[in-house]
BATIDO-768500 format. One line per 4 residues: number of its first residue (from 1); their letters; for each residue x, y, z of N, C-alpha, C, CB. Coordinates in steps of 0.2 Angstrom, whole numbers, plus 5000, padded with zeros to 4 digits. Glycine has a CB too. Layout:
<lumfis>
NUM> A> X,Y,Z,X,Y,Z,X,Y,Z,X,Y,Z ~ ...
</lumfis>
This chain:
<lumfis>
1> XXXX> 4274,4882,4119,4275,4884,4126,4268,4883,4130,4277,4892,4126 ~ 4269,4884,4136,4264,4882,4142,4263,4889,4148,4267,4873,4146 ~ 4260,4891,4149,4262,4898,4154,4262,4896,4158,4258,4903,4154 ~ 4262,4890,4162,4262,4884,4168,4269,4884,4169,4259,4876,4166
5> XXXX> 4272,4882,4162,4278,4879,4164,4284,4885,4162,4280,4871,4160 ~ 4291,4881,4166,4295,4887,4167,4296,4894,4169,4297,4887,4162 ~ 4292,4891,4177,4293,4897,4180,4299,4894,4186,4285,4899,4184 ~ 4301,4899,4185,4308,4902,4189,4311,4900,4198,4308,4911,4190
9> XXXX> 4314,4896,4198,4316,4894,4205,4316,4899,4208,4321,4890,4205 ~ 4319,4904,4206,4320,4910,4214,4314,4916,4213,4329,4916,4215 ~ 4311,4917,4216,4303,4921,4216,4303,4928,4221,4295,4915,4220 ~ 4309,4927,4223,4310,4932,4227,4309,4942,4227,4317,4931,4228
13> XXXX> 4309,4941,4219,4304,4945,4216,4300,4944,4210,4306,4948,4215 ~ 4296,4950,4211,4291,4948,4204,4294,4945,4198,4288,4953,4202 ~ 4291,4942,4193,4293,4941,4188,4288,4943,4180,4295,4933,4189 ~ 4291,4949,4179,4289,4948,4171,4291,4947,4164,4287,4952,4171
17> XXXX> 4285,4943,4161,4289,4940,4155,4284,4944,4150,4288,4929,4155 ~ 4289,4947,4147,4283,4948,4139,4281,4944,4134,4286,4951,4134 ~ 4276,4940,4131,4273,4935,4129,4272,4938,4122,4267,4932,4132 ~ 4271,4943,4121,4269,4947,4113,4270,4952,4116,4263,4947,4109
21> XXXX> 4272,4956,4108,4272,4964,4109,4270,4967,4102,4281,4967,4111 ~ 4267,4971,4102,4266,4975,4094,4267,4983,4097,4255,4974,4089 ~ 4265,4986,4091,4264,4992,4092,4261,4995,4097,4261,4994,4087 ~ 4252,4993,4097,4249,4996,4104,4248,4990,4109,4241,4999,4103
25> XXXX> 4251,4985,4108,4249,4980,4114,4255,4976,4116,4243,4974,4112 ~ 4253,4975,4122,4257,4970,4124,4254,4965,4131,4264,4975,4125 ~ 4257,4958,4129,4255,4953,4132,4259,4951,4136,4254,4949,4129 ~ 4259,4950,4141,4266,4949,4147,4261,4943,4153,4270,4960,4152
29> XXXX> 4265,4938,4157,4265,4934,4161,4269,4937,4166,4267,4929,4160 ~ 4265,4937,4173,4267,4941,4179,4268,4935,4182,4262,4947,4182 ~ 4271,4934,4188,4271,4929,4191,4276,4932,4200,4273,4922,4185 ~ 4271,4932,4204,4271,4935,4212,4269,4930,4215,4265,4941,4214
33> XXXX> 4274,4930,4220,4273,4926,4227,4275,4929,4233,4277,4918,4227 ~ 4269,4930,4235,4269,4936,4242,4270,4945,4240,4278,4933,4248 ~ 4271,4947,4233,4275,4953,4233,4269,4958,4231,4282,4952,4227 ~ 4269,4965,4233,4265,4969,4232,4267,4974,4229,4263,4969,4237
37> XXXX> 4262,4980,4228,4268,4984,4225,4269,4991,4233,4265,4989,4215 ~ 4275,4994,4231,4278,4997,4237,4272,5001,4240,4284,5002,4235 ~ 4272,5004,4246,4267,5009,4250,4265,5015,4246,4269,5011,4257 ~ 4272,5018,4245,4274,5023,4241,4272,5026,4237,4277,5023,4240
41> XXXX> 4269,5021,4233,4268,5022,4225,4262,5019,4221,4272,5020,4223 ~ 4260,5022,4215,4254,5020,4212,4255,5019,4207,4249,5023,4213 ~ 4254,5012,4203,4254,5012,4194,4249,5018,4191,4251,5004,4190 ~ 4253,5021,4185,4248,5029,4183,4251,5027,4177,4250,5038,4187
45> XXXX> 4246,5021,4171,4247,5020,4166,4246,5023,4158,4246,5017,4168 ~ 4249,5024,4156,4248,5026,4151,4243,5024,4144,4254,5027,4149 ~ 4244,5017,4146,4238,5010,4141,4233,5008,4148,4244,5000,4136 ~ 4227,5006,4145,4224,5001,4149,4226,4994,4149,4217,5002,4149
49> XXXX> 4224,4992,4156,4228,4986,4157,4222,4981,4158,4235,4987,4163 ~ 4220,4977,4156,4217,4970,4155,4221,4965,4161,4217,4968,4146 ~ 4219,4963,4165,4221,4956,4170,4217,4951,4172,4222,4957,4177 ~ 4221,4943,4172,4217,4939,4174,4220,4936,4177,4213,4936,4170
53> XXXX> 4218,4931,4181,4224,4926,4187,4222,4920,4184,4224,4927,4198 ~ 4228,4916,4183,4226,4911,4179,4229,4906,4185,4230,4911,4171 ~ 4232,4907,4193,4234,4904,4197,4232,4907,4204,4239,4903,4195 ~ 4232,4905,4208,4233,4911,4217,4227,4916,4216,4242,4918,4216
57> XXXX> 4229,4922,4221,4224,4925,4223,4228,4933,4224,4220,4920,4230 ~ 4225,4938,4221,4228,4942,4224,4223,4949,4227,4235,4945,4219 ~ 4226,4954,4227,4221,4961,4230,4225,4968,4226,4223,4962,4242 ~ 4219,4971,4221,4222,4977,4218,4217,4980,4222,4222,4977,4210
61> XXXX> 4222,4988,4224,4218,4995,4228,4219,4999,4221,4223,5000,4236 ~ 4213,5001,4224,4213,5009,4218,4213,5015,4226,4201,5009,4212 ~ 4215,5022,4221,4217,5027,4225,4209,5031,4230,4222,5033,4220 ~ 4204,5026,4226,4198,5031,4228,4195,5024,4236,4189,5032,4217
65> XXXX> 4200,5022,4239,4201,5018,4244,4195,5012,4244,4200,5022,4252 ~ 4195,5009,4236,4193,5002,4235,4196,4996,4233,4189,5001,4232 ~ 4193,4991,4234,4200,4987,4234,4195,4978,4227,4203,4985,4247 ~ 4199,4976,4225,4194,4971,4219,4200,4965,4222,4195,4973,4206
69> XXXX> 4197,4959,4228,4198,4952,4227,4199,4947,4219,4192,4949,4232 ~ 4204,4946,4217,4205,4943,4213,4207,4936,4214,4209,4947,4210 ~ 4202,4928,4211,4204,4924,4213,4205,4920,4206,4200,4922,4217 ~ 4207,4913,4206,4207,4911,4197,4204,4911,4195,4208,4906,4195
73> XXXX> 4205,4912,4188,4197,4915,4182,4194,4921,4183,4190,4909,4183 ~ 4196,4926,4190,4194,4933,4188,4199,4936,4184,4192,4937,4194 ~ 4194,4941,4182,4198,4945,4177,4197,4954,4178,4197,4942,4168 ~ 4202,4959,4177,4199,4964,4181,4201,4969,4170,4205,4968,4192
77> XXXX> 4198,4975,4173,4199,4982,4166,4201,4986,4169,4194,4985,4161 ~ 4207,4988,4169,4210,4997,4172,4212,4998,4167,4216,4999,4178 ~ 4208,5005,4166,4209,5011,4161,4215,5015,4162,4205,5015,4162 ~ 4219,5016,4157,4223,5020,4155,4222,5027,4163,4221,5023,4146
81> XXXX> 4229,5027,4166,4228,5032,4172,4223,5033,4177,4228,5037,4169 ~ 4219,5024,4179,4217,5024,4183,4224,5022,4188,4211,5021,4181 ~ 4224,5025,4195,4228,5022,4201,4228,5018,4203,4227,5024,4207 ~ 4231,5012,4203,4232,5006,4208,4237,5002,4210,4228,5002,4207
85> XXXX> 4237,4998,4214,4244,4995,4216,4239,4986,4218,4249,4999,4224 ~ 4245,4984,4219,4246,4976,4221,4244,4978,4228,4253,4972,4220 ~ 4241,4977,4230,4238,4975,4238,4243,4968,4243,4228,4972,4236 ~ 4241,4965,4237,4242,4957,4241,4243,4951,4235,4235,4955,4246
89> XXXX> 4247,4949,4236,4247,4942,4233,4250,4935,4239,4251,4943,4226 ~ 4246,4929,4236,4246,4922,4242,4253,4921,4241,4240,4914,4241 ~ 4256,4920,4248,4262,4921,4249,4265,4914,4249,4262,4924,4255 ~ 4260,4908,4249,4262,4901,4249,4263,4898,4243,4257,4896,4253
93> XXXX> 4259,4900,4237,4259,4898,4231,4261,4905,4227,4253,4894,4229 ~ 4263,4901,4220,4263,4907,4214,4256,4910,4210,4267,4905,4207 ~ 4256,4917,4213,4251,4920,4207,4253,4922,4201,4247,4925,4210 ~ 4251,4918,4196,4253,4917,4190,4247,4921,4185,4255,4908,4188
97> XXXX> 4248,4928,4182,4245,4934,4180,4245,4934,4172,4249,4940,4184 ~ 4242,4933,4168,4241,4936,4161,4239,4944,4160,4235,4933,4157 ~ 4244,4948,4159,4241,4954,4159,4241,4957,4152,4245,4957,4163 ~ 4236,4961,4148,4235,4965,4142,4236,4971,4142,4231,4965,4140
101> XX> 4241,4975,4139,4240,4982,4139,4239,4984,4130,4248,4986,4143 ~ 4236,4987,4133,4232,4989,4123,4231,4997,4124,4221,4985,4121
</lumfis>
């Protein structure tokens, strides 16, 4: 498998893929074009979540009103019940996401 390939003709929403799973982890491919997460609402996670963008560019907010530019090859660490949402992701290409929850 290639994490490049066999991404999904309609993108209209996010796409998540689970790549591994165990007991305390799991590995999943995200893959956003243009989508954010709602105004409304804030991921309030139970695992900490490990991210890197292996494609695109996106914008995670934390609730304490800061915000981490994410480009390819960064990679961010949110801790278990820290606040945050999808800000932004480039709306012309796929941001294609490795995410770790442990």
């Amino acid at each position: 498998m290639n994490i490049f390939e066999q991404i999904p003709d309609d993108l209209s929403q996010e796409v998540f893929e689970s790549l591994v799973k165990g007991k305390n982890i799991n590995i999943e491919r995200i893959i956003s074009k243009g989508q954010c997460s709602p105004d409304t609402g804030w991921y309030d996670q139970q695992q900490n979540e490990w991210v890197m963008i292996l494609k695109g560019e996106a914008i995670i907010s934390f609730d304490d009103d800061t915000s981490v530019t994410l480009k390819e090859g960064d990679y961010l660490d949110i801790k278990a019940h820290q606040k945050h949402r999808v800000a932004w992701t480039k709306p012309d290409i796929e941001t294609i996401w490795l995410a770790v929850h442990y």
